[in-house]
C-alpha positions as CSV (number, residue, x, y, z in Angstrom):
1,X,0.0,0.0,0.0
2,X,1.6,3.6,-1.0
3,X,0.6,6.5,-3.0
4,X,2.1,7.2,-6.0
5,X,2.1,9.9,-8.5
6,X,-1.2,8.6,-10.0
7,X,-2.8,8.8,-6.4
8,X,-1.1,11.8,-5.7
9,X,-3.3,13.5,-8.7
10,X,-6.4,12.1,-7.4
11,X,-5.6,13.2,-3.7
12,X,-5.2,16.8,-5.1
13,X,-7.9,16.8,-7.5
14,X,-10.5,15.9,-4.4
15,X,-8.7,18.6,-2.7
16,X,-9.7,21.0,-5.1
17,X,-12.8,19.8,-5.3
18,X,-13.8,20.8,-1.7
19,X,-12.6,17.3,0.4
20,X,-11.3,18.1,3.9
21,X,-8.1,16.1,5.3
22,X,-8.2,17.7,8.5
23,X,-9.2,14.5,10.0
24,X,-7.9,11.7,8.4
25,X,-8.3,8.2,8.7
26,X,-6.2,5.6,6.5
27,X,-6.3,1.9,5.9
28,X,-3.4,0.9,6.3
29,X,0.0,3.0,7.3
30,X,0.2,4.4,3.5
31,X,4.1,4.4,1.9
32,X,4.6,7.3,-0.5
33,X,6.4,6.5,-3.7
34,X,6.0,10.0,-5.6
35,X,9.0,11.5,-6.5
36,X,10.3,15.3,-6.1
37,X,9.9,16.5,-9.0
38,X,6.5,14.9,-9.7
39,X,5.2,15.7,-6.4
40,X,6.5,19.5,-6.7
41,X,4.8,19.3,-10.7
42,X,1.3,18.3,-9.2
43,X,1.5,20.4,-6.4
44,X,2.1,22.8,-9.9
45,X,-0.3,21.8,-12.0
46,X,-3.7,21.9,-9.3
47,X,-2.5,25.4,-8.1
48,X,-2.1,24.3,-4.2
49,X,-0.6,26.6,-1.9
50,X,2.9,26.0,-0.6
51,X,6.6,26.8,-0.4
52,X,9.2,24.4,-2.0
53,X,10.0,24.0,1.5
54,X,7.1,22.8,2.8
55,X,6.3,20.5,-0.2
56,X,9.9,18.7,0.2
57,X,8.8,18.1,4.0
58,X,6.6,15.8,2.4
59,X,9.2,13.2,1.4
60,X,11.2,13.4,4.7
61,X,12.0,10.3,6.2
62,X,13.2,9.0,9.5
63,X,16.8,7.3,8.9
64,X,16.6,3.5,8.5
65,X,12.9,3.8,8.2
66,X,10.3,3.5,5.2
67,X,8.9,6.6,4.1
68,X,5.4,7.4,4.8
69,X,2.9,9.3,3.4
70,X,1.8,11.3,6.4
71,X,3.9,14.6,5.8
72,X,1.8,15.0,2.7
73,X,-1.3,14.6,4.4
74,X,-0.4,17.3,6.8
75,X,0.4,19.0,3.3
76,X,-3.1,19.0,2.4
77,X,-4.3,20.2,5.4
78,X,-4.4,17.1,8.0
79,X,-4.2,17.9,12.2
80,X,-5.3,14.7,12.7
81,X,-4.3,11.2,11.1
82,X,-4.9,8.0,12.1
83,X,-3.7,4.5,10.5
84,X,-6.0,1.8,10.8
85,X,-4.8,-1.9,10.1
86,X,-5.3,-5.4,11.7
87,X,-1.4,-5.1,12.4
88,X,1.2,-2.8,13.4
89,X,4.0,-4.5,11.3
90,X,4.3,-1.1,9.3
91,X,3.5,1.5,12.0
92,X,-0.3,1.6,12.3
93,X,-1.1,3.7,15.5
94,X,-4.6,2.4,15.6
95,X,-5.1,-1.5,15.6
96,X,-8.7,-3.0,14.3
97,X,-10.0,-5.8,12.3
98,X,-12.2,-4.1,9.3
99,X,-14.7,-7.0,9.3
100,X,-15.8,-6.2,13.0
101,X,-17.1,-1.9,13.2
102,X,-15.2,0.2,14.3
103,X,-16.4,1.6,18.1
104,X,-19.3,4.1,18.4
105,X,-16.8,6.9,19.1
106,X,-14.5,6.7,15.9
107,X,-17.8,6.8,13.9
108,X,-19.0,10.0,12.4
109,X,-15.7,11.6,13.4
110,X,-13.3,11.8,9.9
111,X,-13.2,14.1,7.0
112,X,-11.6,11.8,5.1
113,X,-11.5,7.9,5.0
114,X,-8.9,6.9,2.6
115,X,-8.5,3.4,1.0
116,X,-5.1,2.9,-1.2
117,X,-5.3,-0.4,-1.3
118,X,-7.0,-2.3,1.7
119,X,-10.3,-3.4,0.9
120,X,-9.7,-5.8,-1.7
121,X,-8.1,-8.0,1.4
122,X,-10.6,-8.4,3.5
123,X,-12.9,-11.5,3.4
124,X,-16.0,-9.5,4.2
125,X,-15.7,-6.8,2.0
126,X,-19.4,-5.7,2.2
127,X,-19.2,-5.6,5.5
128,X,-15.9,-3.8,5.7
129,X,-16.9,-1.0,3.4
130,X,-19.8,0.0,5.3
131,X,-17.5,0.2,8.3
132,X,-15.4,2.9,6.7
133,X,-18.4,4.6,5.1
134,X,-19.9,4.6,8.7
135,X,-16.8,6.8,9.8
136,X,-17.0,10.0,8.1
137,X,-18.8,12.9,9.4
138,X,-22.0,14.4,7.2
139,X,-19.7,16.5,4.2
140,X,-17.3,13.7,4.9
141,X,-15.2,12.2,1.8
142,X,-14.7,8.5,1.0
143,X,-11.6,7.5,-1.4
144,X,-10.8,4.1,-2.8
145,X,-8.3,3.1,-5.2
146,X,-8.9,-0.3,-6.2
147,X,-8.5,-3.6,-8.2
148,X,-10.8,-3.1,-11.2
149,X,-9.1,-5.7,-13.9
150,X,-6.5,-7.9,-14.2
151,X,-5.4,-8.4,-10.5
152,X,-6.6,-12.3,-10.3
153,X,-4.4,-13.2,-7.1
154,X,-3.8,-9.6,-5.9
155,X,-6.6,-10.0,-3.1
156,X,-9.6,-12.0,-2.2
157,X,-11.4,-9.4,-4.9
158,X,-10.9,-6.6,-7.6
159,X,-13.9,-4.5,-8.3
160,X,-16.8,-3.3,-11.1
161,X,-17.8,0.5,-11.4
162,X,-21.3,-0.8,-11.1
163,X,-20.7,-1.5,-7.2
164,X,-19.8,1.7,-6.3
165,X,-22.0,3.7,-8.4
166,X,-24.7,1.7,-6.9
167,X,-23.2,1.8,-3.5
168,X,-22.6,5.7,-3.0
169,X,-26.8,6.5,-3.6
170,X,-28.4,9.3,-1.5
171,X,-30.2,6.0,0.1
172,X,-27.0,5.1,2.2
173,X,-26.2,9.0,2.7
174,X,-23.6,9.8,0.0
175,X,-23.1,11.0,-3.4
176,X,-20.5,10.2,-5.4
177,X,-18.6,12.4,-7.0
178,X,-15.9,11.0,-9.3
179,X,-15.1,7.6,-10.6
180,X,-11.7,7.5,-13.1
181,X,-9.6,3.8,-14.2
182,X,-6.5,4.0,-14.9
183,X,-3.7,1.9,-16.2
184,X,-1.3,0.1,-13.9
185,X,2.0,0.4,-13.4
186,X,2.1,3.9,-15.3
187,X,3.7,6.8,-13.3
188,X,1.9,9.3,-14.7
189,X,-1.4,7.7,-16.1
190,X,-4.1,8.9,-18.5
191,X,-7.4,9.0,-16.2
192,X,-11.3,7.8,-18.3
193,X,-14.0,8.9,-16.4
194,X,-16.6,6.1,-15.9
195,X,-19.8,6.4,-16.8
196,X,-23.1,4.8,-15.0
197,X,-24.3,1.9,-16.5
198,X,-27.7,3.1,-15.0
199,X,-27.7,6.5,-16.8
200,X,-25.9,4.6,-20.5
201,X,-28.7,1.5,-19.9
202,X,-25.4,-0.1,-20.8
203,X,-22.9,-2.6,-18.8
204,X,-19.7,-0.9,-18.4
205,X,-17.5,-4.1,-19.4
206,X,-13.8,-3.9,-20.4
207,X,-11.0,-6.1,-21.8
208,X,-7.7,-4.9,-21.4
209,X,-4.7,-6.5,-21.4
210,X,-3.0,-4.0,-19.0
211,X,-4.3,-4.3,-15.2
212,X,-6.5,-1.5,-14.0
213,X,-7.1,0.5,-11.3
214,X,-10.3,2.3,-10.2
215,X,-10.2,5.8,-8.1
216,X,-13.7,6.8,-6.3
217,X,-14.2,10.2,-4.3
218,X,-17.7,9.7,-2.6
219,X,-18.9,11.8,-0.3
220,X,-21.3,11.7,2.9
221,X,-24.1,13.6,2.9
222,X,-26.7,12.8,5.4
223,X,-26.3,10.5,8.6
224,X,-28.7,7.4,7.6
225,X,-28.1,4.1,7.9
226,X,-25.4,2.3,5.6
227,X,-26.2,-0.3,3.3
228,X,-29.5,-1.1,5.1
229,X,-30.5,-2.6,2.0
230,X,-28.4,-4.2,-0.6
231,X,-27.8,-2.9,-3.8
232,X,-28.7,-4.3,-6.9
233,X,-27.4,-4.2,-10.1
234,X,-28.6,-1.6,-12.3
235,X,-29.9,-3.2,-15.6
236,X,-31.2,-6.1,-13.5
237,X,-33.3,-3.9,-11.5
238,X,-34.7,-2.0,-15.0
239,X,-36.2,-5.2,-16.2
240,X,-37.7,-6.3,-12.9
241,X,-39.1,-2.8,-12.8
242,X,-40.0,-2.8,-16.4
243,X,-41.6,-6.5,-16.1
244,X,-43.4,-5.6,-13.1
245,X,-45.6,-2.7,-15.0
246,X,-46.1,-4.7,-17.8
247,X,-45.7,-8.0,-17.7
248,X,-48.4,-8.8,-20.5
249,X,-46.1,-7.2,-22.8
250,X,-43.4,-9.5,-21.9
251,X,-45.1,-12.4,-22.8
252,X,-46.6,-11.3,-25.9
253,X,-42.8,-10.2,-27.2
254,X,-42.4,-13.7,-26.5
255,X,-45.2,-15.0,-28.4
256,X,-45.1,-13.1,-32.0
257,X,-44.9,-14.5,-35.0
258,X,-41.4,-13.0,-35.5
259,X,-40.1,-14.3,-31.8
260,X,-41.4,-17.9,-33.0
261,X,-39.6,-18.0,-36.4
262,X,-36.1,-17.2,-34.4
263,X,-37.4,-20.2,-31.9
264,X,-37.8,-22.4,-34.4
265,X,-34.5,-21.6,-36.4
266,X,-32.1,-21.3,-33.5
267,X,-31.0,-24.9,-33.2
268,X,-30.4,-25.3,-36.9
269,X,-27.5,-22.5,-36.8
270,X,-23.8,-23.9,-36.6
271,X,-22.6,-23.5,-32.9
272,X,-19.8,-21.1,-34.1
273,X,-22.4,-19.1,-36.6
274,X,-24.8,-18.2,-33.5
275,X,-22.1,-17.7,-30.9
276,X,-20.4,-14.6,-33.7
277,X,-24.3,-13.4,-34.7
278,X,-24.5,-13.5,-30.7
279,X,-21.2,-11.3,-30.3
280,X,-22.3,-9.0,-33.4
281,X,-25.3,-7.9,-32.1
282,X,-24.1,-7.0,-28.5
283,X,-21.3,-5.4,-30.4
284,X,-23.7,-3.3,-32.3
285,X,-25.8,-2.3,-29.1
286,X,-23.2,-1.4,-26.9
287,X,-20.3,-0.4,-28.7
288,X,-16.7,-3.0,-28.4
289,X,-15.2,-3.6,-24.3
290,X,-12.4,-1.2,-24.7
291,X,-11.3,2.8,-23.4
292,X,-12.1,4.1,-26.6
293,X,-15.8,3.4,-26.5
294,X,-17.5,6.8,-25.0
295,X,-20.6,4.9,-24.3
296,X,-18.9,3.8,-20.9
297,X,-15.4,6.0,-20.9
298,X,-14.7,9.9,-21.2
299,X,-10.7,10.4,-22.0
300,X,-9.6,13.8,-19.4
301,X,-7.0,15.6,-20.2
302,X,-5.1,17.0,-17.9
303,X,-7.4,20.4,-17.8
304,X,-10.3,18.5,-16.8
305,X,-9.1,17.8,-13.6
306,X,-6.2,20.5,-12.6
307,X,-8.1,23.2,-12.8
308,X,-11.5,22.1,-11.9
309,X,-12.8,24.1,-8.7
310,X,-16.3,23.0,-7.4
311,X,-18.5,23.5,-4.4
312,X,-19.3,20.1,-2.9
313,X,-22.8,19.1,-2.4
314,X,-25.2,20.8,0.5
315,X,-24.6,19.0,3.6
């Protein structure tokens, strides 16, 4: 677990944004892996306040020690941090298993609850998440950067966009705010929005043969119960919905003439013809599993993100 130029970006971005890291809560103790001249670049290119002084303080290190990311969270404005892990093998100051919740008197306390790599190792991730959600304050931020493809035997799990979009709903008392993937290991990688399956009726599916990571800012707005009913997944819940108002138009689309004829004609086709006409037509509907395909992806450049100032939602 450690931040790295690409986290770095992301950290500063929600800090421009509006996200608090005055109190700060971390899963893990974080490394930081940024170098100088990248770290002083960002701190550059998002127009942050501070002296070269006070941004090289951000890479100091203890001698014969790893170096930590906690000078940079004090950077961005942190009096308070706490390191959360089941362990203390790398300096965590507060001990706790993340599938038990946390005590009533750490919840509703944090501005920030970060995630840079945790999650995706514990068993009951479900369980886990809503622990951390249930720590932030109301204007709160949440931040996870996670396994979204090509991690098979990184962790227990690595992750679809449709979970969190579905996940951060004004239900369970947050909103998200931005969702980018991004290509692993790059040091300074090209972040795609994501879009929401729900609002592109579309399954945001992707094959890559680089792995990918996912970064999430959510934020808390309201202090209701977490998760107090599971989500469900998006185009799933759009035909139950659609079935449920009209369920006599779903059996007559079933019973037409035309619907009959493909019946009827289905076995005769060559395995390998109706798997390809299969493939064609989902190609056709949704556009082809790649970055390039703006049905699901949005390309920033670097403009869309450095200099984007915005207030964050009423609290």
């Amino acid at each position: 677990m450690a931040v790295d130029f690409n986290t770095v970006k992301f950290l500063f971005w929600a800090r421009k944004l509006g996200a608090s890291y005055e109190r700060t809560l971390t899963l893990g103790h974080l490394g930081f892996t940024c170098s100088r001249r990248k770290l002083h670049q960002a701190v550059h290119d998002f127009g942050l306040p501070g002296t070269s002084k006070e941004i090289d303080r951000c890479l100091y290190r203890v001698p014969m020690t790893g170096l930590y990311a906690d000078e940079l969270f004090r950077f961005l404005g942190a009096r308070e941090i706490v390191s959360s892990d089941y362990s203390d093998f790398e300096g965590a100051n507060y001990l706790h298993d993340l599938n038990e919740r946390y005590p009533e008197d750490m919840r509703g306390r944090f501005d920030m609850v970060l995630d840079g790599g945790t999650l995706e190792h514990i068993f009951n991730y479900p369980a886990a998440l809503r622990h951390c959600m249930e720590l932030l304050r109301p204007g709160g931020h949440f931040i996870t950067i996670t396994p979204a493809h090509n991690f098979m035997g990184h962790g227990f799990y690595q992750f679809s966009p449709e979970l969190f979009f579905r996940v951060f709903q004004k239900e369970n008392g947050f909103e998200l705010r931005k969702m980018v993937l991004f290509k692993w290991p790059a040091e300074d990688a090209t972040f795609f929005e994501v879009k929401d399956p729900a609002v592109s009726g579309y399954r945001t599916e992707l094959f890559s043969g680089k792995p990918m990571l996912l970064a999430v800012l959510a934020q808390r707005t309201a202090e209701v119960p977490v998760l107090a009913r599971p989500p469900q997944e998006s185009d799933y819940a759009a035909l139950w919905e659609k079935h449920r108002k009209s369920p006599a138009q779903a059996v007559a689309a079933r019973s037409g003439w035309l619907w009959r004829l493909r019946a009827a004609l289905n076995p005769y086709w060559p395995g390998r013809l109706l798997f390809w006409k299969g493939q064609m037509i989902e190609r056709r509907r949704v556009g082809p599993p790649s970055l390039n395909n703006p049905r699901h992806f949005r390309r920033l450049s670097r403009k869309n993100f450095h200099r984007e100032d915005s207030t964050p939602p009423s609290q």
